[in-house]
C-alpha distance (Angstrom), angle and dihedral (degrees) to the residues before:
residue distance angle dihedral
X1 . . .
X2 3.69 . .
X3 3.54 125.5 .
X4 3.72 129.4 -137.0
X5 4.35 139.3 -155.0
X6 3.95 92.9 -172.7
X7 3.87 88.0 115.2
X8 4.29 84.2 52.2
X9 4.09 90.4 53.7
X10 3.87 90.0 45.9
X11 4.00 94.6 54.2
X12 3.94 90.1 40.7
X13 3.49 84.6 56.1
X14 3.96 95.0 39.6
X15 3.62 88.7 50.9
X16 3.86 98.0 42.6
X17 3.83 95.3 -119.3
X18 4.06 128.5 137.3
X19 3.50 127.8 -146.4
X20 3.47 91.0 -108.6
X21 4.03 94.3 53.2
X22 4.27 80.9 48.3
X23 3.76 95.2 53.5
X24 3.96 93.1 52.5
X25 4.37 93.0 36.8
X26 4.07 87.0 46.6
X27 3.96 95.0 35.9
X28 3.87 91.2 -134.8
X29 4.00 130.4 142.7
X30 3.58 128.5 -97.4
X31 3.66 86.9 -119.3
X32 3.46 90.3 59.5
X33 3.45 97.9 56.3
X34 3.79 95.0 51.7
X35 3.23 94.7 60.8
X36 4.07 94.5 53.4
X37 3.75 77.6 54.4
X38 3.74 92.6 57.3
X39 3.98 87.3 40.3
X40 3.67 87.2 -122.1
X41 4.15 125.7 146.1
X42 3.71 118.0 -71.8
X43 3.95 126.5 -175.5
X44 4.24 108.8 -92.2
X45 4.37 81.7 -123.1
X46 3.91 82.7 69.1
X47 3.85 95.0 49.2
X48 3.64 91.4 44.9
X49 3.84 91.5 56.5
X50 3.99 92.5 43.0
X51 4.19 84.0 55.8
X52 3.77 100.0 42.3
X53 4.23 87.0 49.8
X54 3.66 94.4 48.3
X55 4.25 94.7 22.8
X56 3.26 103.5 -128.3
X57 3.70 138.2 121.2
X58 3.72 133.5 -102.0
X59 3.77 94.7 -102.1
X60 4.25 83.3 59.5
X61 3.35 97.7 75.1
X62 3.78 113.5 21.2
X63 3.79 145.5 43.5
X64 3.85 134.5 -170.9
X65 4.00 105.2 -140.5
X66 3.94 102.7 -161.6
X67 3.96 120.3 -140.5
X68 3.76 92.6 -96.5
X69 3.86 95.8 54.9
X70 4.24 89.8 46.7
């Protein structure tokens, strides 16, 4: 299982925001942002400030590809 923030870089885009805008509107760490980069786990609090700055659910900016769909 692997998961993926491709939907989260389309709506940044979509909404004209850069990461660096997101990390100041969402209050989250640099470090926390690299590793969205690097579609690595991040803690749920961090993905419930990225939605309530951009207002959006969960489902808006990430997806969980399973091994059969790599």
């Amino acid at each position: 299982m692997k998961i993926s923030y491709d939907k989260l870089w389309k709506l940044l885009i979509d909404k004209k925001i850069n990461k660096t805008q997101l990390i100041k509107m969402a209050d989250i760490s640099t470090n926390s942002m690299a590793k969205l980069g690097k579609n690595e786990t991040v803690q749920v609090e961090i993905l419930v400030k990225i939605c309530n700055a951009l207002n959006c659910n969960i489902e808006d900016i990430m997806e969980i590809i399973r091994n059969k769909d790599l």
